[in-house]
Every structure is written in structure tokens, then in C-alpha cells.
N, C-alpha and C positions, 0 to 999 in steps of 0.2 A: 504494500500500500504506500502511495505518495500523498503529498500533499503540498498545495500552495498555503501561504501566509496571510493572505491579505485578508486576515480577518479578527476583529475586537476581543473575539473570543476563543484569542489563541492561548492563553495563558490561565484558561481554566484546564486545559492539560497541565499543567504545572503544579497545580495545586492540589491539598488533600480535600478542599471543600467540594471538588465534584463528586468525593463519595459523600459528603455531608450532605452536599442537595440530593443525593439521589436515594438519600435516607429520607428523605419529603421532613427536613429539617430547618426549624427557626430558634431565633435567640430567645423567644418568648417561652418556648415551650421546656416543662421540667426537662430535670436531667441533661439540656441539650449541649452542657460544656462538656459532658461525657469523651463527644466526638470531638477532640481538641486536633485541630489537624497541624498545628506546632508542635505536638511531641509525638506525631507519627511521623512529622518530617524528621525530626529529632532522633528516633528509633531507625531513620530509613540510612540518616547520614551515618548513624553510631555502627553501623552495618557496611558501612562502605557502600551504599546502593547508588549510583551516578552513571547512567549512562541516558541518551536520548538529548544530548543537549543541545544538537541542531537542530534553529529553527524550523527547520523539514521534517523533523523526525516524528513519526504518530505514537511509536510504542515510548512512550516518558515512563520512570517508574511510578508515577499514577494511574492514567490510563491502563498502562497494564496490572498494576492491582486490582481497579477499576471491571475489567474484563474479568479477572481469577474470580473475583466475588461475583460477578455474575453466574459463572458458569456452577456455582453450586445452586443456583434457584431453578435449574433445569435439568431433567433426566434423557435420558438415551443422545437420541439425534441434536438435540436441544442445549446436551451439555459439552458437546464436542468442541475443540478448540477453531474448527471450520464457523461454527456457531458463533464461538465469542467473536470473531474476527467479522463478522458479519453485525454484530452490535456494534464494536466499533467504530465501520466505515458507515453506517446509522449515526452515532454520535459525532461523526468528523464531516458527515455531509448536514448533519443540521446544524454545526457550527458554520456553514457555510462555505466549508473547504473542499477542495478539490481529492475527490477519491480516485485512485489508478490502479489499485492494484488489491483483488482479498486472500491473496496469498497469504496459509497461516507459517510460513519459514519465519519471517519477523517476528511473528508474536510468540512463536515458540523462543527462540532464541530471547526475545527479552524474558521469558515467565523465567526460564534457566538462571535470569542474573538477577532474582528477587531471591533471598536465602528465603530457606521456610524459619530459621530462627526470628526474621523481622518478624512475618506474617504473625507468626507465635505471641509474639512480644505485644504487637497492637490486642491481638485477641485477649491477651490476658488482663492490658491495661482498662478493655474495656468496664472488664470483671472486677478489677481492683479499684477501680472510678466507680462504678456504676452502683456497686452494691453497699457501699456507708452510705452515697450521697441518698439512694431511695429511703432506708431504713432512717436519716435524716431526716426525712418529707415528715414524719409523721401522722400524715393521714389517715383522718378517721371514718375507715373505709365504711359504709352501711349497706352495700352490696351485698349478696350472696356471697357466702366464702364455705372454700372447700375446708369441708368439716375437721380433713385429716391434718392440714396444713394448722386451723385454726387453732384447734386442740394442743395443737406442740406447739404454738406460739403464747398460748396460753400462760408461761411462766417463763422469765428471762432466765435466759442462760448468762447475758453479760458477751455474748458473741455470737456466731454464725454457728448454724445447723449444716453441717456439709454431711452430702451425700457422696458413698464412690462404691463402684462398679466395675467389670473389667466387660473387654468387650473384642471381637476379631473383625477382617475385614481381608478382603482378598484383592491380587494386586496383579496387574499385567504379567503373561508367562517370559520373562524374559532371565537371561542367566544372570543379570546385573542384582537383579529384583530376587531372583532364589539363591543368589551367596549371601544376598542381607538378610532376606526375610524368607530361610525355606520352607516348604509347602510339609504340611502333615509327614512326619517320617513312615506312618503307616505306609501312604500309598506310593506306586511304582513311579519311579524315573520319568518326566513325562508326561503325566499321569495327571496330579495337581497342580493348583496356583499357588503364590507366594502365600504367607498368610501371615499380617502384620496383627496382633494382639495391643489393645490399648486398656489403659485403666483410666478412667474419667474421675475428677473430684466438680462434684458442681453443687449450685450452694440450693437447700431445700425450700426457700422464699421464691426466691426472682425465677431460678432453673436456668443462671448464669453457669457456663464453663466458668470453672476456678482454672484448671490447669488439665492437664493429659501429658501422660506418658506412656511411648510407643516401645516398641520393641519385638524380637522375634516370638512364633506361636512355640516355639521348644529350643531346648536347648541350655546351658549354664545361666543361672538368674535371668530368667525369660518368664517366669513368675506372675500371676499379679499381685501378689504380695511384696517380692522382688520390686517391681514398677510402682507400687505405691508407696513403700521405702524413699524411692529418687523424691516423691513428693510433701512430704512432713515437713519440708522448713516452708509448706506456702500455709501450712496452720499457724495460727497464731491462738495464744493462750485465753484462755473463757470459749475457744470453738468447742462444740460439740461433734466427733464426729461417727456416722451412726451406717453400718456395714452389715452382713450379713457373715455366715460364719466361717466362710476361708476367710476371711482376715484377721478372724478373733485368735491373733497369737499371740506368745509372750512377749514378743519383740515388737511389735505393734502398739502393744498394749500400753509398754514398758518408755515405748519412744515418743507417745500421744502423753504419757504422765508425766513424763521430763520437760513438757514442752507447756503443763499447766491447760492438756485439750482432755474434754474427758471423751470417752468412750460409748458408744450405746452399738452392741451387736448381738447379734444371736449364738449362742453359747458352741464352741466347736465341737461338732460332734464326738471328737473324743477325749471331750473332757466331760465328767460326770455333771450330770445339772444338779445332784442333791449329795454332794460329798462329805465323807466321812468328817465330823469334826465343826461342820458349816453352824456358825451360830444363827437359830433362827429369828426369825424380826415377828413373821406369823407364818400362816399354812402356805404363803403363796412366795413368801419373801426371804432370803438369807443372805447371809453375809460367809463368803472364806477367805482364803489366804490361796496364791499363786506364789510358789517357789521358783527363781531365776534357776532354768534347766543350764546344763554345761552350755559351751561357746559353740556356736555352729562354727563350721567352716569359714563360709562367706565371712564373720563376721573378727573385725579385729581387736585388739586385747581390750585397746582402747575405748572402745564402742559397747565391747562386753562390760569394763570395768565400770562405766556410766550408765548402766541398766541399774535400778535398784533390785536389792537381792528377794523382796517380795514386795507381792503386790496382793491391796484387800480389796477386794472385785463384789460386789452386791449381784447376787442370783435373783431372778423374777419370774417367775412362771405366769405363762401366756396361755388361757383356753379360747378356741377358736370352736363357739357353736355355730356360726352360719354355714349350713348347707354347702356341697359342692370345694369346699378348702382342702387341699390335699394334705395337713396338718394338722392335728387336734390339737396338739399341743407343742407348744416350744418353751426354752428358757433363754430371755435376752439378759447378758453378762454388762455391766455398766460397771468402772469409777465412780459414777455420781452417787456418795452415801447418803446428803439428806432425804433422811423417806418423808418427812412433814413436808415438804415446799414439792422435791421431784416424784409424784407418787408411783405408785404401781402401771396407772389408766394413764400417767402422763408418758410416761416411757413407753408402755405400750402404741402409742399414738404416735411416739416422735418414730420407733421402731418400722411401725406402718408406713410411715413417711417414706422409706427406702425403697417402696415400690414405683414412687415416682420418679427416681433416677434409671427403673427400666422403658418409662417414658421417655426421659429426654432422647434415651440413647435410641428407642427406635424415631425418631424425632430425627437426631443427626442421621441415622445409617436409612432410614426407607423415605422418610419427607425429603429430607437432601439429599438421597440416594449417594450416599458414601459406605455404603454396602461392597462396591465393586469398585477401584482405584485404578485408574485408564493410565497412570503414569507408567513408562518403562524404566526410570532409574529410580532406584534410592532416593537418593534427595530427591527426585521430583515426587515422589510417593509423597514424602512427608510436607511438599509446598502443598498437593492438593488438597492433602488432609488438614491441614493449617486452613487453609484457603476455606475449606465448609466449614470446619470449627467457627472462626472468623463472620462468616454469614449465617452461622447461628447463634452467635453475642448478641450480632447487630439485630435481628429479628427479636432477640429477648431484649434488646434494649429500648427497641420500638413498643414492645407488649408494655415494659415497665413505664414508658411515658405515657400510653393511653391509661393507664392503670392510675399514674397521680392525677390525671387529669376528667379522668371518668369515677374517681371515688372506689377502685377493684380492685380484688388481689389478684396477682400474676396467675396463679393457676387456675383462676376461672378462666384466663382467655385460651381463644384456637389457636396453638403454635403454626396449624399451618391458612388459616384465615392471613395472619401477620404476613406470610412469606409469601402469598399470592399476593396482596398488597404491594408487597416493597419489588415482587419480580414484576408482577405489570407495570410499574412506574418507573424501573429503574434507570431507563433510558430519559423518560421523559420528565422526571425529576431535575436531572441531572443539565436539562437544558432551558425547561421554563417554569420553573418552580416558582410558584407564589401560593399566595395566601388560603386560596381556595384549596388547592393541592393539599398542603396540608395539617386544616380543616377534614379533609374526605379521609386522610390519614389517620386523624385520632379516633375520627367516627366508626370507618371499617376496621381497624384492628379491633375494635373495642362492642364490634355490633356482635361476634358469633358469642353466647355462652356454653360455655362446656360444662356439662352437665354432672352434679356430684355423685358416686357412683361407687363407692370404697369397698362395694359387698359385693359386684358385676360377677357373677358368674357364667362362666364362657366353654365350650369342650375345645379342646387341645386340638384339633381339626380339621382339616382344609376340605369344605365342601366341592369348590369348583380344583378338576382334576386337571394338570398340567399337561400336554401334549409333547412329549416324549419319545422321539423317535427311537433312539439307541443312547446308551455312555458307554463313552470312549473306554476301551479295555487296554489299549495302548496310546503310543502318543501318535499325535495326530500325522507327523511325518511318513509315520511306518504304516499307518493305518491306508494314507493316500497311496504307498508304494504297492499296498497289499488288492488294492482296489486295480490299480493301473497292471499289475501283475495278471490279475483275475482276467481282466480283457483281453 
């Protein structure tokens, strides 16, 4: 693609406010310093990111950030990089510039010279901006609120509720892509795709990305306990953080207590829920002691010797009578001892919460179709995966300004309401954005509600059957040879 100059609106290529307007963003509206496009310029120089700086040149590192975040709001044909390069010369022909060429060699070569650690860095800032300044708003929401969210906000912690989860994702078959990330060792040579494993921390209010950490699906510390390890220094002390029971270890336990975060998980299955010696509180509640087991391997003297040598863990027993739950009973393991303020029904509740973090994730992986990862190298795996992440901040950070502005809490709204929103305008935000625009913005993020539903029983199921011709029992090369052979 070329372009001529001669035009006023040359130099919103240059800037980060053309992703701001194409967020259907004003000064007036909450949160809007959120999107500060001085410390993503900031983040982009801290990165070395500089290239595009002839006045001729389309791909700027904006614009083409610009496009990366587009291409997560579209699946198949739509999110192809033919596609973005097609918004693009959309965008540079309604600046009024001369388009020549939609060739995607240029655009690919610029996405290559955006690190994904920039991409990362803005994504997180958003998370680390966005979520005191809402909790700041203090808004007294009179809305509908989802009961399960309500309940656990019900008593301060003195800090954030994070939710974490671990999660997979599959990635173009190329040899670059299966020495970083290789495919299932079960299956044959050939056979599988790369398979990138990620652990999410996101916060249980807003259903901001806190942070992710990627890594291979097997192999030495490829874990997600492992991967949620690398992320403990993004907790800060009065967090609460609330998991399910691979992660209730001692080391986990041990590294959230040194850090002043407490705990709410479900008890690891091979640890006893009612053990020997447990002082009890009453028939549902107890208190024991965790002894620090010897040093693992992975871990070093130093890191051992800062473990405290026990830990006194409060047991709660959880009965689940609603119909259709494949659990009657559990026991959630918590730090937090006061029983008078954090009770039995509150833990309980905050515990439940942890189901919404298998929301967000089907949110990122089937609403933003980051299921399946079109990159062929490494590092570009992880720019696209930055790159969704990224356009699922911004979508939650669009829900959390309809949310101060419409009196609601985030998880009444439709996470993908928001993302139709912001992908039909993203173009044309970005070019004549006013008042009206977005006005339509706070109203449509803010018109679907989602419905409270905590008890939704569902069968494990797929009614409509998938059309299926054959799977591949080799790899595709030998299979071709074996066909042309047959002839």
C-alpha cells in the first residue's frame, strides 16, 4: 500500500488517540484517562518501537497496533491479516489518501516489529489504571446485581478479589511453533498442533485481565501452578485470591501468606478435608495446621528458607443441594480466620465467584476466537495472543464506563453486546467520532442485560453433530503421497 500526503489528517497515524476515538471515547466520560495515549507512547519508545517515519509510510506503529486490535473482533475470513489490511486502506482512503496497493507483505513485516512484550505492557496498564480508579467511582449502583458477585462484595477485604484459571490454545503446525510450544507428546509426529497453555489472573469485579502467563502444554515447569508462580509479585497485600484445587499447594499457599494475600480455594484433593487433630469452630467449620513438606527440586534454599515452616489454614464445608451439580459436597481451604466478619455463606459465595473466571476465558478463546492462533513463529504467537488479550481490556473497559454511567455492575453487562459495539464502529470511530457516537456507545453497551443465573443447569452435550469426514491418522504430507500413490 502507498500513499500520498496531502492531507490534514495525516498525523492521526501518528498518534495513540486513533485507538482512543475508535474506543467511541470523550474527556467527559468516567474512566476515560484510563486510555492515556502518552504512556503507551511511552511503553512503545521504552521498547525501542520506531519505524514508519516517512511521511509515505501507512504501516506507523499505531496504525498497525490499530489493525492487530482489530483483527481480534473478527473470526475466520474476517480475522485474517488480508482483512486487516483491507481496514486499513478503509481508514487511509477516508483520510482522504491515496491507496495503491493491499498487499499484506507490509503489514506483516510491521506487526513482526511490534514486540508482544509492548502489546502486554499496555494490556496490563489498562488493568492496573482501570480497576482502583472504578472501585474509586463509588457508585451506588440500584441496578440489578448478580447475586454471586454481590454476596462476596458484601464484606471488604481491604483489596481485590482475583480470580485464576489455567487455560490451552492451539497454534499454526509449523517447526518454529512445535520447538517452542510442542503438541501433546501422546500423539504421533505430524499428527498435532503446537499447544500453548496459559494461566489467567483476572480481577472478580470489573472481569479485567490482571496478567497471563504463557508457556509450553508439557514438559519441565510447564505447570499451571508453575505459570502462576511467575505471577505472585502482580498480588498485592489485603488481595484475596480464590482458585480451585490444583492450586491449593503449600507453596502457593505459603507465597500468597508472605505477600499479606489471603487464600480462598477448594481443598486439594489429597489433603484430608477433616484431619486428625483439626480444632473445630462447629459441625461445618475447622481450623488445622499445614506443615512446610521438604524443598522441591525446582525450588531454591533461599525461597524454601522464606516459606514459613506452618501454616493454620481454616477448613469449611460446602453442601451443594441444587439439582443436576456434579458435587454434593466440597471443602474450601482459606487463610482468612475471622469466622465473625468472613463467614461460612460468605466464603462460600466468594468461592462461587471462581466460576466466572471460566466465563471470561470462554469470552477470550470462542467470543474472540483465540481458540486457534494463525501465527507461525513464537513470538508472533504471543503478539496475537497479547493483541486479543488487549481487545478484551478495552471491551471490559468500555462495559466498566457504561456501568458508572448507567448506575450497573460489570457482570450484568453482555461481554459480547460491548465487542459488536466497538467492532462495528471501529473504523468509523476512528474517523468521525462525535458526540452522538458516543452517546449510542454508552447506551448499546449498557442496553443487553444478562441474566442472573448461578443455579443454570445444563447436560455436558452437543446436540447439533459436527460433519466429519475423516482424522488424519498421519501427517498430512504422507497422507497426500499415499492418495497420489493410490492413482
Amino acid at each position: 500500500m502507498d500513499a500520498s500526503v496531502s492531507n490534514s489528517g495525516f498525523g492521526s497515524s501518528r498518534s495513540f488517540k486513533l485507538i482512543k476515538d475508535s474506543m467511541l471515547q470523550s474527556d467527559e466520560l468516567p474512566l476515560a484517562e484510563v486510555l492515556d495515549v502518552r504512556q503507551w507512547q511511552d511503553i512503545f519508545e521504552s521498547h525501542k518501537i520506531d519505524f514508519g517515519n516517512d511521511e509515505e509510510a501507512v504501516y506507523t506503529p499505531v496504525i498497525t497496533l490499530w489493525a492487530l486490535i482489530s483483527q481480534a473482533f473478527f473470526k475466520e475470513e474476517m480475522r485474517s491479516c488480508k482483512a486487516a489490511v483491507g481496514r486499513v486502506a478503509s481508514l487511509w482512503a477516508t483520510l482522504g489518501k491515496k491507496v495503491c496497493d493491499t498487499n499484506t507483505g507490509a503489514y506483516c513485516r510491521a506487526r513482526a516489529k511490534i514486540s508482544w512484550q509492548a502489546v502486554r505492557d499496555i494490556c496490563c496498564q489498562i488493568a492496573e489504571t482501570a480497576e482502583p480508579m472504578f472501585d474509586a467511582q463509588n457508585v451506588d449502583f440500584d441496578s440489578e446485581q448478580h447475586q454471586v458477585v454481590s454476596n462476596a462484595q458484601s464484606v471488604s477485604t481491604d483489596g481485590r478479589i482475583m480470580l485464576v484459571d489455567g487455560f490451552t490454545v492451539t497454534a499454526a503446525d509449523t517447526p518454529e511453533n512445535q520447538e517452542r510450544f510442542p503438541q501433546n507428546p501422546a500423539q504421533k509426529e505430524g499428527i498435532g498442533f503446537p499447544i500453548i497453555r496459559g494461566v489467567s489472573l483476572i480481577s472478580m469485579v470489573t472481569g479485567l485481565l490482571i496478567n497471563l502467563a504463557l508457556g509450553p502444554y508439557a514438559g519441565k515447569q510447564s505447570g499451571e501452578t508453575a505459570l502462576l508462580w511467575k505471577m505472585l509479585d502482580q498480588l498485592k497485600p489485603g488481595d484475596t485470591l480464590v482458585a480451585d484445587c490444583f492450586y491449593c499447594t503449600y507453596w502457593i499457599v505459603a507465597a500468597c501468606k508472605n505477600k499479606g494475600v489471603n487464600i480462598v480455594m477448594k481443598n486439594h484433593d489429597k489433603r484430608d478435608d477433616d484431619p486428625l487433630g483439626a480444632k473445630r469452630i462447629d459441625k461445618h467449620e475447622r481450623t488445622t495446621v499445614w506443615l512446610r513438606p521438604q524443598r522441591p527440586n525446582w525450588m531454591s534454599e533461599e525461597e524454601y528458607a522464606a516459606c514459613p515452616e506452618q501454616i493454620e489454614i481454616r477448613l469449611v464445608d460446602v453442601l451443594i443441594e441444587q439439582p443436576g451439580f456434579r458435587s454434593k459436597k466440597y471443602t474450601i481451604a482459606t487463610t482468612i480466620l475471622e469466622t465473625n466478619v468472613f463467614t461460612r455463606n460468605w466464603l462460600t459465595e466468594v468461592y462461587r465467584s471462581r466460576w466466572l473466571v471460566e466465563l471470561d476465558i470462554r469470552s477470550i478463546k470462542c467470543s474472540l476466537g483465540m481458540d486457534v492462533v494463525r501465527a507461525k513463529t513464537p513470538a508472533m504467537v504471543q503478539t496475537e495472543i497479547w493483541s486479543c488479550l488487549l481487545a478484551y481490556n478495552l471491551i471490559r473497559m468500555k462495559m466498566l464506563q457504561s456501568c458508572a454511567t448507567n448506575r450497573r455492575m460489570p457482570r450484568t453487562l453482555s461481554f459480547t453486546t460491548t465487542l459488536q459495539l466497538i467492532a462495528n464502529n471501529w473504523l468509523l470511530g476512528a474517523v468521525v467520532l462525535n458526540d452522538q457516537l458516543v452517546v449510542l456507545g454508552q447506551q448499546t453497551s449498557s442496553s443487553e442485560v444478562v441474566g442472573n443465573r448461578p443455579d443454570r443447569v445444563e447436560p455436558r452435550a452437543n446436540k447439533r453433530r459436527p460433519k466429519i469426514l475423516a482424522l488424519l491418522s498421519k501427517p498430512r504430507h504422507t497422507a497426500r503421497l499415499d492418495i497420489m500413490s493410490a492413482a
